[in-house]
C-alpha positions as CSV (number, residue, x, y, z in Angstrom):
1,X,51.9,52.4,19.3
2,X,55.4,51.7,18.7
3,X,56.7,48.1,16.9
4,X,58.2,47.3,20.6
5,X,55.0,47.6,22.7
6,X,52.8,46.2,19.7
7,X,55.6,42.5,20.6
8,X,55.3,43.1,24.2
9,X,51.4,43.7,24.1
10,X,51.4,46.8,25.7
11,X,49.3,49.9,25.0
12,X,51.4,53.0,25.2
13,X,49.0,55.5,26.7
14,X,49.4,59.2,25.4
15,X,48.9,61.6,28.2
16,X,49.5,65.8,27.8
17,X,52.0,66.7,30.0
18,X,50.6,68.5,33.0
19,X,51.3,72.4,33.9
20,X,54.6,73.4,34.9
21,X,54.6,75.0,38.5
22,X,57.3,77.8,39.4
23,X,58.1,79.9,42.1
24,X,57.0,82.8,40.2
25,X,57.0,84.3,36.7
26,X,59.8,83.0,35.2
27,X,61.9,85.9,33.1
28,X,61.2,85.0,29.4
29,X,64.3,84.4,27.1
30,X,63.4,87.6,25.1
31,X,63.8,89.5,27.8
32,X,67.0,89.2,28.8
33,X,68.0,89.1,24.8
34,X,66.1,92.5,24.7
35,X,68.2,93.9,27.7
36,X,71.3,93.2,25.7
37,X,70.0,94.3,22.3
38,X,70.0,97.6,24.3
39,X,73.7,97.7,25.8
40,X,74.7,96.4,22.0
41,X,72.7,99.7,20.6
42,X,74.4,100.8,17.9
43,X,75.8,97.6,17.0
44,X,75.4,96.3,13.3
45,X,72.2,94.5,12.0
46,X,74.4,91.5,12.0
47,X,74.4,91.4,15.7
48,X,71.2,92.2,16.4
49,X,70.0,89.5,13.6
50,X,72.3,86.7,15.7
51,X,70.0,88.3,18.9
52,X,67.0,87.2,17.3
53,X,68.1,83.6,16.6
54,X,69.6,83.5,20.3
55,X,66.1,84.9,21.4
56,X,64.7,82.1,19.5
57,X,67.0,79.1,20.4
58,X,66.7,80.2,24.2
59,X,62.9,80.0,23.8
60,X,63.1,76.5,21.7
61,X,65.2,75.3,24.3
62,X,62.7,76.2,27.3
63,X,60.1,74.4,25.2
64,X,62.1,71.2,24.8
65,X,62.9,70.9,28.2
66,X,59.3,71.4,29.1
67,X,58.5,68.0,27.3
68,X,61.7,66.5,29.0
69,X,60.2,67.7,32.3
70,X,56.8,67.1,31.4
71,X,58.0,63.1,30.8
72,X,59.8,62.7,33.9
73,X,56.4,64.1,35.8
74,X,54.6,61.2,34.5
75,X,57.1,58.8,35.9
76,X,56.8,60.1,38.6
77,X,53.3,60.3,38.9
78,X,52.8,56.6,37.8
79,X,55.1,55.4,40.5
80,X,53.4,57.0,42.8
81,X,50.1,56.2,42.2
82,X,49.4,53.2,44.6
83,X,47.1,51.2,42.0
84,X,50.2,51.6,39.3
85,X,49.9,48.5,36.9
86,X,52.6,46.5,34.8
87,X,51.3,48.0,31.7
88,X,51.3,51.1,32.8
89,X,55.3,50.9,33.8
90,X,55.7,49.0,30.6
91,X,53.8,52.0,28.2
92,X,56.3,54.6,29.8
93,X,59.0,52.3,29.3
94,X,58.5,51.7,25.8
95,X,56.7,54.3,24.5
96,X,60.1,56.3,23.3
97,X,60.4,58.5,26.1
98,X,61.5,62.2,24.5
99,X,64.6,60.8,22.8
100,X,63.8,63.4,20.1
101,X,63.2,66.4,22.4
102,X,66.4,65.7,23.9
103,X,68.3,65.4,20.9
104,X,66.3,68.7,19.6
105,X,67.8,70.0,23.2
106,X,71.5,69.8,22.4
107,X,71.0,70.9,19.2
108,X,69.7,73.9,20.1
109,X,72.2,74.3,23.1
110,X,75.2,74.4,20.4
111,X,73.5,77.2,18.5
112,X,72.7,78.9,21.8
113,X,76.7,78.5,22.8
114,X,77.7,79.1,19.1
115,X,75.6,82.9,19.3
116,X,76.9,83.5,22.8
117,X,80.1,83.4,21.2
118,X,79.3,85.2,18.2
119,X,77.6,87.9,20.6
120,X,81.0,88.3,23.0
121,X,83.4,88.6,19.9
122,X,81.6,91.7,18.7
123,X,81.2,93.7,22.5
């Protein structure tokens, strides 16, 4: 519980974020990472070295926007339950949200933008 629901007297209720739904099976990062491995074939280690920390970052990113989405469900799922209660409002509101996934997020966009660069310089 944090220090500002503990003053408000609010219980911050902890709830795993439900399954992502998509409109079919999304390409994985490594994939596409893989597919230009093999146009860079030939290339030094170097490049294919920065193609595994893409591949990485790309996946780390997916995964941090999966709790960012995962967050915003329950929001949404709370305000639409018809028997949504104060503390219930009050526990999403002050429960810290995914401040740290998000600035996880652009972290791991620069490096994704920094390898893209690094990637393009050397085609």
């Amino acid at each position: 519980m944090t220090a500002k629901a503990i003053r408000a007297g609010v219980a911050v209720v902890e709830r795993a974020a439900p399954a992502r739904v998509a409109a079919g099976p999304a390409p994985r990062p490594g994939d596409a990472v893989e597919a230009l491995r093999r146009r860079l074939s030939g290339k030094t280690a170097r490049e294919h070295v920065v193609l595994d920390f893409l591949s990485d970052d790309l996946r780390e990113a997916g995964q941090a926007l999966g709790g960012i989405s995962g967050y915003v469900a329950r929001i949404e799922e709370e305000l639409g339950d018809p028997d949504v209660s104060q503390q219930k409002l009050l526990a999403l509101a002050l429960g810290g949200g995914p401040f740290d996934q998000i600035e996880y997020l652009a972290e791991v966009l620069a490096n994704v933008r920094r390898r893209l660069a690094q990637v393009a310089a050397r085609m």
